[in-house]
C-alpha positions in Angstrom: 19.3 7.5 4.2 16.8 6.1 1.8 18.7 6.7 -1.0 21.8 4.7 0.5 19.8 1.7 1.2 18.1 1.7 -2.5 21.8 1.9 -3.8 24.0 0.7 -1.9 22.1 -2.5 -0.3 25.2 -3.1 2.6 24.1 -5.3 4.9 24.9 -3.0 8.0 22.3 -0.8 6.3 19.9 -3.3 5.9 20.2 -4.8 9.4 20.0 -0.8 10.4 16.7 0.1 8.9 13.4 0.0 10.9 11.0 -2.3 9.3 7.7 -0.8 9.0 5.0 -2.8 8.2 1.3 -1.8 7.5 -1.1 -0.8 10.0 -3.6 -3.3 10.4 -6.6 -2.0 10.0 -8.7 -0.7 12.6 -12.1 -0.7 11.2 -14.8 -2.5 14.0 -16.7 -3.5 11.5 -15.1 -4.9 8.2 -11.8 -6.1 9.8 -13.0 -7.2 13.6 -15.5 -7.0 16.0 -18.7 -8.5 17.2 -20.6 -7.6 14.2 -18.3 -9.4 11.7 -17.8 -12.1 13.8 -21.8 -13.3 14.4 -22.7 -12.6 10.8 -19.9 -15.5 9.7 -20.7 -17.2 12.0 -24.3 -17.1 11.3 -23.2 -18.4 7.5 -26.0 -15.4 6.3 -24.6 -15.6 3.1 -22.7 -18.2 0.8 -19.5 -16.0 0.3 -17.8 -14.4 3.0 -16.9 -11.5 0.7 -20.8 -10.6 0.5 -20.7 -8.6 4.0 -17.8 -7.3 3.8 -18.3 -5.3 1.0 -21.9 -3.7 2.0 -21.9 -0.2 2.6 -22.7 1.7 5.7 -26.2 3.2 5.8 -25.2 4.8 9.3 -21.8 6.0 10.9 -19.8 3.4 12.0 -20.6 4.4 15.6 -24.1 4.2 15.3 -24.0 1.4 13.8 -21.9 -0.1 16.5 -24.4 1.7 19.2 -27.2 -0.3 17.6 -25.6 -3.9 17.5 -24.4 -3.4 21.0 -28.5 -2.7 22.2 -29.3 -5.4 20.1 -27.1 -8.0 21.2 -27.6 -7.2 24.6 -31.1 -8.2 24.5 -30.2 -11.8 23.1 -29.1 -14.9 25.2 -24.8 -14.8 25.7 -25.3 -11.6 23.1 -26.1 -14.3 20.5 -28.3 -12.5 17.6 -30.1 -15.6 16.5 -29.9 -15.1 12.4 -33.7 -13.7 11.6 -32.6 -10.8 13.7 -29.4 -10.4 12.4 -30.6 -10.4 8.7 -33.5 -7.3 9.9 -30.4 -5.7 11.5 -28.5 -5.7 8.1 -31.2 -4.4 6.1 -31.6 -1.4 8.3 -27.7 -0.5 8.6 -26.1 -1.9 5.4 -26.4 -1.7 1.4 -26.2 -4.5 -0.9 -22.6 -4.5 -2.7 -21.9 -2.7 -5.1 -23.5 0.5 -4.8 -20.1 2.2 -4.3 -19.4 2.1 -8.2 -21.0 4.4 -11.2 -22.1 2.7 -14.4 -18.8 3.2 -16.5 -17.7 2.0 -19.7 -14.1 2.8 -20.9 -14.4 5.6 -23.8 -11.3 4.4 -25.2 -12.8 1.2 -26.5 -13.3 0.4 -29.9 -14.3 -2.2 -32.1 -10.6 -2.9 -34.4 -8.3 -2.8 -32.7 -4.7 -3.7 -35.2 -4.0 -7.4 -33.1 -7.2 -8.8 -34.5 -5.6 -8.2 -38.1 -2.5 -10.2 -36.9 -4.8 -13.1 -36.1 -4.5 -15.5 -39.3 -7.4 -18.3 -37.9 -10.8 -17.1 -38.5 -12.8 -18.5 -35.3 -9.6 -17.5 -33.2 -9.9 -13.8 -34.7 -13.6 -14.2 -34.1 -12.7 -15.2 -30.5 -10.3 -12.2 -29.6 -12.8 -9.8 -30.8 -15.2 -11.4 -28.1 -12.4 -11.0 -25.6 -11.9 -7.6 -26.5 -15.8 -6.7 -26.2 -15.7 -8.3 -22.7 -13.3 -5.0 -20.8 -17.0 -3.0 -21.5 -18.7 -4.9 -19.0 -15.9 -4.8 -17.0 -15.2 -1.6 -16.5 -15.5 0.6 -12.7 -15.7 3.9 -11.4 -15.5 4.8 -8.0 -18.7 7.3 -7.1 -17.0 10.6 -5.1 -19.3 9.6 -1.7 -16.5 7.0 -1.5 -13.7 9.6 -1.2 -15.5 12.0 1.2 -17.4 9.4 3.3 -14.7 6.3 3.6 -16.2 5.5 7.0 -18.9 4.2 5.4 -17.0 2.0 2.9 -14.6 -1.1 3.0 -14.1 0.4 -0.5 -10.6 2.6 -0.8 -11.1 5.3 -3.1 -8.9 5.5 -6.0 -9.5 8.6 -8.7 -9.4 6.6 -11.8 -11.6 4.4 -13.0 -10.7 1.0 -14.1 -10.6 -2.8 -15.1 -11.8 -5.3 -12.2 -11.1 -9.0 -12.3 -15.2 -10.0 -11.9 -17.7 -11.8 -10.6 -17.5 -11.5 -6.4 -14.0 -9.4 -7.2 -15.7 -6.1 -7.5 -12.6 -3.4 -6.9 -9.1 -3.0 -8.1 -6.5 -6.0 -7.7 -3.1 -5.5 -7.6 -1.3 -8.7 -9.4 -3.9 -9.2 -11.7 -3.9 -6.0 -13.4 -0.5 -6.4 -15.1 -2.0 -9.1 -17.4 -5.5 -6.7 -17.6 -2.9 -3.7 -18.6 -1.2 -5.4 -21.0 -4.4 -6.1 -22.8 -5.8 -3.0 -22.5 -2.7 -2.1 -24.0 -3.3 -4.5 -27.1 -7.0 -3.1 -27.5 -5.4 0.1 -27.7 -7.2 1.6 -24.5 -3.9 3.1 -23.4 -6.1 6.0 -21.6 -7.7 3.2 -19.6 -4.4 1.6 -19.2 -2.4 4.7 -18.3 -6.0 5.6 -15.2 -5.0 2.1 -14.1 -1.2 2.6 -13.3 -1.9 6.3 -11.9 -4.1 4.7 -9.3 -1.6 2.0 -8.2 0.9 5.0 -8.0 -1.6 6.7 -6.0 -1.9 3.8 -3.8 2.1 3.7 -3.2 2.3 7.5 -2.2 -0.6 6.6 0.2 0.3 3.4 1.9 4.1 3.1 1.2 3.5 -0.1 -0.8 -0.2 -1.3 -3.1 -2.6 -3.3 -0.7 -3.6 -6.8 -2.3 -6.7 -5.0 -3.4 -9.1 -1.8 -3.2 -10.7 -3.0 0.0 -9.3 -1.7 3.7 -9.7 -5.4 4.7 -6.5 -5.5 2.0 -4.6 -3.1 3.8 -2.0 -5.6 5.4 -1.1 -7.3 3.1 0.5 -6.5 -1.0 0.8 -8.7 -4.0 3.8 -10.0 -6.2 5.0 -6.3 -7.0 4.0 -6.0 -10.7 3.9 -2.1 -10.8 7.1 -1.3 -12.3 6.8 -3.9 -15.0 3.2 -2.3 -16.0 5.0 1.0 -16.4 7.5 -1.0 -18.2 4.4 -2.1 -20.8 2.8 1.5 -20.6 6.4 3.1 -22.1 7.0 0.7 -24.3 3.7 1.7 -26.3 3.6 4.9 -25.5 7.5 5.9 -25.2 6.0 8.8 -23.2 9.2 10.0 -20.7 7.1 12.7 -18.7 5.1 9.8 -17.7 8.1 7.5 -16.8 9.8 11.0 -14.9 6.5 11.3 -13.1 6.0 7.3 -11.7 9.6 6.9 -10.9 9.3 8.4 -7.0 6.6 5.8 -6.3 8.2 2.9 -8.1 11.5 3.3 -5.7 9.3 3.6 -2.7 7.5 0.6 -3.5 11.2 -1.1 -3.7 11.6 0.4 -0.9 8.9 -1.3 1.0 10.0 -4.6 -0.2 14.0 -4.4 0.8 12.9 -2.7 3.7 9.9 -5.0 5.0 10.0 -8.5 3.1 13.5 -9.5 2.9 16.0 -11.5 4.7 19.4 -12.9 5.0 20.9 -16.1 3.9 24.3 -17.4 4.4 25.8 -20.2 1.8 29.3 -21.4 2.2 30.3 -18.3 4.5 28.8 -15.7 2.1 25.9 -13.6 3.2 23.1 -13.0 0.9 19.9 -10.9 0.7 16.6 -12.6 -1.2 13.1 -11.5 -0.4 10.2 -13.0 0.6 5.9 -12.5 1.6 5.3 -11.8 5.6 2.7 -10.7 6.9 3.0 -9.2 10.3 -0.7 -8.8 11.9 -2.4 -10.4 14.9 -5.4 -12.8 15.0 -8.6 -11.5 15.0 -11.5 -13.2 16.8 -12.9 -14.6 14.3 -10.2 -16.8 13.1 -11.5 -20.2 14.2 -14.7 -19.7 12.8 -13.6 -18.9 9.5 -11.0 -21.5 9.1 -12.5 -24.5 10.4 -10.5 -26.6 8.5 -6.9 -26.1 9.9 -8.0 -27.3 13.0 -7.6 -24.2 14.9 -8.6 -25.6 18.5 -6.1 -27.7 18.9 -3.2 -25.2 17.8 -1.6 -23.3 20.6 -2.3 -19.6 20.9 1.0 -18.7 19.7 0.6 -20.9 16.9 -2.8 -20.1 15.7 -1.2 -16.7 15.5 1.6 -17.8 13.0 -0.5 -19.6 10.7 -2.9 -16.9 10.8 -0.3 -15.0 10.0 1.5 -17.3 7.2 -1.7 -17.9 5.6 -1.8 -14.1 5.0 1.7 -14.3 3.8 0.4 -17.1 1.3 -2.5 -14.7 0.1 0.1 -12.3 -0.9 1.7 -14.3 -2.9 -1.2 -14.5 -4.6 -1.0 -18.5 -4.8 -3.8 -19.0 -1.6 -3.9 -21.4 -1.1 -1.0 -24.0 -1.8 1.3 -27.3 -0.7 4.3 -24.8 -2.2 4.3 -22.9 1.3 3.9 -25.9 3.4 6.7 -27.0 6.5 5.6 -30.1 8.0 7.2 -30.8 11.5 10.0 -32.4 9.9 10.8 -29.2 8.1 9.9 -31.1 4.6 7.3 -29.6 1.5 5.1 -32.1 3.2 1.7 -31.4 4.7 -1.8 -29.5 5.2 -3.1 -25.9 5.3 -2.2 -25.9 9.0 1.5 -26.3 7.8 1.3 -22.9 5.9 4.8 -21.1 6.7 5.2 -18.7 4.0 7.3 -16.5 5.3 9.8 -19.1 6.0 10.3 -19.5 2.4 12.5 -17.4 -0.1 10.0 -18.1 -3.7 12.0 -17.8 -7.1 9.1 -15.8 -8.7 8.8 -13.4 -6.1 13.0 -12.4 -6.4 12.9 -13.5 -10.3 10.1 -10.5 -10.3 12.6 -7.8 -7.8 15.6 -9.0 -10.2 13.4 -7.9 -13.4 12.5 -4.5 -11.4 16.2 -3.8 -10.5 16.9 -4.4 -14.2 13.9 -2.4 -15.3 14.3 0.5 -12.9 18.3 0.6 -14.2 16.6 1.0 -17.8 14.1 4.1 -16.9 16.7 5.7 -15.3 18.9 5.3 -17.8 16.3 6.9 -20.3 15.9 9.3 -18.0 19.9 10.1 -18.1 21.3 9.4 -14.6 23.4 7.2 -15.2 24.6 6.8 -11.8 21.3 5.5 -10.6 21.2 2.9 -13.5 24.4 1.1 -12.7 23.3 0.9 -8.7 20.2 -0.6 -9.6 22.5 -3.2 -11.9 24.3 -3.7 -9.5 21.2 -4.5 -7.6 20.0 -6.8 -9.9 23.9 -8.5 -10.6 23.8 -8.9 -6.6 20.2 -10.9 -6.5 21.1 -12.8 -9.8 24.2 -13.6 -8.0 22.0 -14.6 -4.9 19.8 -16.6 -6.6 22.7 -18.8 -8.0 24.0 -19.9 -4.4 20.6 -20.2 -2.6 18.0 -21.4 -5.3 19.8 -22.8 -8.5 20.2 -26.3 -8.7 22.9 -27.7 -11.2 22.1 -31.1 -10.9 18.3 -30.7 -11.8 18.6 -27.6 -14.1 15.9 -25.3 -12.2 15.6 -22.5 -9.3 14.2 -24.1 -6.5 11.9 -22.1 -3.0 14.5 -22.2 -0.3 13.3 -23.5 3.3 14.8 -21.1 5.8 13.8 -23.3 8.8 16.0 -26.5 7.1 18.4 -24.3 5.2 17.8 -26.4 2.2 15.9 -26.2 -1.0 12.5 -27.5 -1.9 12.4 -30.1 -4.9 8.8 -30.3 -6.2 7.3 -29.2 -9.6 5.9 -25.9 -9.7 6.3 -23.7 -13.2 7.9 -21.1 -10.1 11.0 -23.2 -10.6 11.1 -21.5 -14.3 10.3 -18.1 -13.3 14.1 -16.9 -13.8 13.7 -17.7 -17.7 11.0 -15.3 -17.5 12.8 -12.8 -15.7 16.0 -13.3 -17.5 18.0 -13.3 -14.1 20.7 -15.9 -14.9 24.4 -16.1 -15.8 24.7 -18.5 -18.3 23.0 -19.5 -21.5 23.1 -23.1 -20.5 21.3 -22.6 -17.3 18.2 -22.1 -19.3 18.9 -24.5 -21.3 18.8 -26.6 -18.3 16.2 -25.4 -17.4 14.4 -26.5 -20.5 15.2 -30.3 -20.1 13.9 -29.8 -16.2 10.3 -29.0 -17.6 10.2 -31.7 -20.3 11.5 -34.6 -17.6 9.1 -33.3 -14.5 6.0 -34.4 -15.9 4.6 -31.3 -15.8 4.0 -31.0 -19.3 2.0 -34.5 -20.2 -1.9 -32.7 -19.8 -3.2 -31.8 -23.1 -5.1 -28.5 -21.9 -1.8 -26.5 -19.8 0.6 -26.6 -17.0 -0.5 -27.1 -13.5 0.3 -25.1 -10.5 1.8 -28.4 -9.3 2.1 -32.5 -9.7 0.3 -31.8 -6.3 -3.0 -32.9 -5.4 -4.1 -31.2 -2.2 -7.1 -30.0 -2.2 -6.0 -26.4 -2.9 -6.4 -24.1 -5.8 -2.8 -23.3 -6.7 -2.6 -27.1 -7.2 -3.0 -29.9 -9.2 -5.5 -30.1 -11.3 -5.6 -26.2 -11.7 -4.1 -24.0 -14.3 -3.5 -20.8 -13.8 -3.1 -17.7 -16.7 -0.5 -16.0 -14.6 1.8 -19.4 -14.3 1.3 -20.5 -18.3 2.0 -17.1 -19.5 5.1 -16.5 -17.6 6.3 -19.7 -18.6 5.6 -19.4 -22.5 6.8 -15.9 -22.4 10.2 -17.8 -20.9 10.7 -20.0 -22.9 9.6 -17.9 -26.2 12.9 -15.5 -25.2 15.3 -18.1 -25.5 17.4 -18.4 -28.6 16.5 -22.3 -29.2 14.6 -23.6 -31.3 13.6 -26.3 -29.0 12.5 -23.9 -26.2 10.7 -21.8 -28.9 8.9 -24.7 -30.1 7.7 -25.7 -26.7 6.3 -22.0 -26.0 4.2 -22.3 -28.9 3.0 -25.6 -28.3 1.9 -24.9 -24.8 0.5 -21.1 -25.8 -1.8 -23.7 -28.6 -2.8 -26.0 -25.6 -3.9 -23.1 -23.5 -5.2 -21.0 -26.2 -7.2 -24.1 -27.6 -8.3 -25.1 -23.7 -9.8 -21.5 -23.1 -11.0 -21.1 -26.6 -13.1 -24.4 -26.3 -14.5 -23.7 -22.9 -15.2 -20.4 -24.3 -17.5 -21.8 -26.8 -19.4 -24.1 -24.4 -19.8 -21.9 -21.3 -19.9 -18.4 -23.3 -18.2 -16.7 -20.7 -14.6 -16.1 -19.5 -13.9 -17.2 -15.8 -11.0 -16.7 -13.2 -9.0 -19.9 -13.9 -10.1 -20.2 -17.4 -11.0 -16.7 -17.9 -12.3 -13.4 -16.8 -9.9 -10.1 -15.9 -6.3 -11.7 -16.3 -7.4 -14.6 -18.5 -8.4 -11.9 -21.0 -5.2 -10.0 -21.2 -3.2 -13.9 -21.0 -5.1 -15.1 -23.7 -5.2 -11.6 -26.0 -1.4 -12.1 -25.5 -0.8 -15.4 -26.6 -3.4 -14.4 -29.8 -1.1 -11.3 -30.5 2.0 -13.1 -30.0 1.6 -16.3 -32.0 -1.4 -15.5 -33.7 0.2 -16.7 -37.0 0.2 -20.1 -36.2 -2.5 -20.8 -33.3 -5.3 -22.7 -34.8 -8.9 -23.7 -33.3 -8.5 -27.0 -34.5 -11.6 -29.4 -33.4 -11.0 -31.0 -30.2 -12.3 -31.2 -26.6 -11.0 -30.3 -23.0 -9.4 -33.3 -22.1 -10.2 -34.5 -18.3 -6.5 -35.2 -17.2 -6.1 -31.5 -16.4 -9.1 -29.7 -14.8 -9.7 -26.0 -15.3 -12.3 -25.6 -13.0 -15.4 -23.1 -14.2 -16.4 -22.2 -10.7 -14.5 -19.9 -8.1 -13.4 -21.4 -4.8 -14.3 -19.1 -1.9 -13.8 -20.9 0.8 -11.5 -18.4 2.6 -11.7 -14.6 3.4 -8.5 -13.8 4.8 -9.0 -10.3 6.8 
């Protein structure tokens, strides 16, 4: 049955299958109850993420005994915060202590890219990159794997690469830029420990969680796993490796034609796109933590969908932005409280599936079953085909989200709108092209230091002013593939704005950060340095204003 429904893709199939979404998870104290709920409340500490993360000194039930005799001693079963601090320090650990010192023993100090680098303080400045995966580096102590009640941690055997700062375990998205890095540095042993525990994740839960936390567990990321096996082989060109990952990367399709797609009709013909959903309930908590969407005045029913949209929006892995919001008049219009995610088909998200579909038609085909390979081109020919009718818009010369509440397309900026350059999921030379001319007439491309997420400015991070690695590097890496001069010359010119806008910052703050550094930043910007390294220059110069890249990581949400 599986096997039809990978190939074959009918839509009686489709319509036929079960979806089967994640459990949510059960855990009373990292994902619900009275314990989680009076410590945010409380506001004990700055970040959310803090008590989350502590470890259990106790089992879960005795911790849970304790509370409860504590609480009932207090006025409406109100801990009042001195108490609930003392009660913290008995039952819980500080972060962190769920890791082992580890540095990766693959790294070394010359790596070949440097060489490739011709600009002295830019070679100088990859080789400070490159030292930066040391620090970086995780392993996951064993007490994690035989005690996970006492962990929000999920055990994964390999050590690995985290993003930093308050994001202590594994992400999912982010790693394929930290891979491909590694994979530069020549730590393909760390590399290949990274991809064996997302595999490991896929056999476990079906699909990879949004990160190595069980508050995670409902939610997955933009599926990047077959294209970091993609990066792995084409280092390594190691086929028992590829034979062995295969079974996992087809169940994570799986999960995603199975569980985040949806139908479409355009002048009569049906089509099948994906999208993010979601499907959990609202824990008590909600109100408390997202003051700011105005939760009182929603209906209960309501509060539940934009609980559960936001969550859609966080696996996308742009949370939080205006791109997912539906005002009541069905337009991109709006506030956080308009979040409808799953009402929207993105053109990364099936720009990424139509790239897997090609890709997983490629390792088959090395693999020599041929058979396979042409269902997943077909796949792919199907999706590309999709993508035409529902997002493509001749007239403009981009891929647009599609709003299935209005059955129309969106029409702001977002580098998104590109994202099928990237994938190379189109028909026709010229609709790249097109696409080309889109990007140098939207505006997007008049800020000295990058792109932004959007011309937006609403208060969110995946918005204007804020660049994002992710977004430039799929867009250079676009546009660097097409056979123009024109679109080649743009690619470089934006890889020497960002490269010079990180490299600067770098100098001043001595430190790589999330928006303009750390974890994927690294692998973006070793990327960029391998790929045009030729040509980039530091040339003197400043971060202009007119584009902010901010140094400082917003937290304001913990979505659980």
């Amino acid at each position: 049955m599986h096997r039809l429904i990978v190939f074959c893709f009918s839509f009686a199939l489709l319509a036929s299958v079960k979806s089967v979404f994640p459990p949510p998870c059960d855990s009373e104290i990292y994902c619900n109850g009275s314990i989680l709920h009076q410590v945010q409340t409380a506001k004990l500490f700055d970040d959310d993420k803090y008590f989350v993360d502590m470890k259990l000194k106790a089992k879960p039930d005795d911790v849970l005994l304790a509370f409860h005799n504590l609480s009932s001693k207090s006025p409406h079963f109100i801990v009042p915060p001195a108490k609930l601090r003392e009660f913290l320090d008995a039952y819980f650990e500080k972060p962190g202590t769920e890791f082992d010192t580890w540095t990766p023993p693959d790294w070394h100090d010359k790596p070949k890219f440097l060489g490739r680098i011709a600009d002295q303080k830019l070679r100088d400045w990859a080789g400070k990159i490159h030292n930066l995966w040391k620090p970086l580096g995780r392993k996951i102590r064993a007490s994690v794997k035989d005690h996970p009640e006492l962990y929000s941690q999920i055990y994964t055997p390999h050590p690995f690469v985290v993003p930093g700062g308050r994001f202590r375990e594994l992400y999912y998205w982010d790693s394929y830029w930290v891979i491909n890095g590694l994979l530069l540095s020549e730590m393909t042993d760390t590399a290949y420990g990274m991809i064996q525990n997302f595999l490991y994740l896929v056999n476990r839960y079906g699909f990879i969680p949004n990160g190595g936390r069980i508050y995670y567990e409902r939610r997955s990321q933009p599926p990047f796993l077959t294209q970091m096996v993609e990066s792995y082989y084409q280092v390594t060109k190691d086929k028992d490796f590829l034979r062995a990952a295969l079974p996992a990367l087809e169940k994570e399709y799986r999960f995603w034609m199975q569980n985040r797609s949806m139908a479409v009709t355009i002048n009569g013909t049906k089509h099948v796109l994906n999208r993010y959903h979601v499907q959990v309930g609202l824990p008590s908590f909600f109100c408390v933590s997202l003051p700011m969407i105005s939760c009182f005045l929603l209906s209960s029913d309501r509060k539940e969908q934009v609980w559960m949209d936001l969550k859609a929006g966080a696996e996308s892995g742009w949370d939080f932005t205006s791109r997912w919001y539906i005002d009541g008049d069905g337009r991109n219009n709006g506030t956080l409280r308009d979040t409808r995610t799953s009402q929207i088909l993105p053109t990364d998200l099936n720009a990424l599936l139509c790239l897997n579909e090609k890709t997983l038609a490629s390792f088959h085909r090395i693999l020599g079953d041929g058979d396979s390979a042409a269902s997943y081109d077909q796949a792919a020919a199907r999706r590309q085909g999709a993508m035409e009718s529902v997002m493509w818009d001749a007239e403009r010369g981009a891929w647009f989200d599609y709003n299935m509440m209005t059955h129309s397309k969106h029409s702001e900026f977002y580098p998104s709108n590109l994202a099928p350059v990237w994938a190379q999921c189109y028909s026709r030379p010229e609709m790249a092209e097109k696409a080309v001319q889109y990007l140098k007439g939207s505006g997007a491309l008049q800020f000295p230091n990058g792109v932004p997420t959007s011309l937006r400015e609403s208060g969110q991070q995946w918005d204007y002013p804020n660049a994002w690695p992710p977004s430039q590097h799929m867009l250079i890496s676009g546009l660097s593939k097409l056979p123009s001069e024109d679109a080649k010359q743009l690619a470089f010119d934006l890889a020497q704005r960002w490269i010079k806008t990180n490299w600067l910052a770098y100098m001043k703050y001595d430190a790589m950060f999330e928006k303009l550094g750390f974890g994927w930043t690294n692998g973006v910007a070793l990327q960029l340095l391998d790929q045009f390294g030729e040509t980039l220059t530091a040339r003197s110069g400043r971060v202009s204003s007119g584009l902010l890249l901010p140094l400082v990581i917003s937290a304001t949400l913990m979505l659980q």
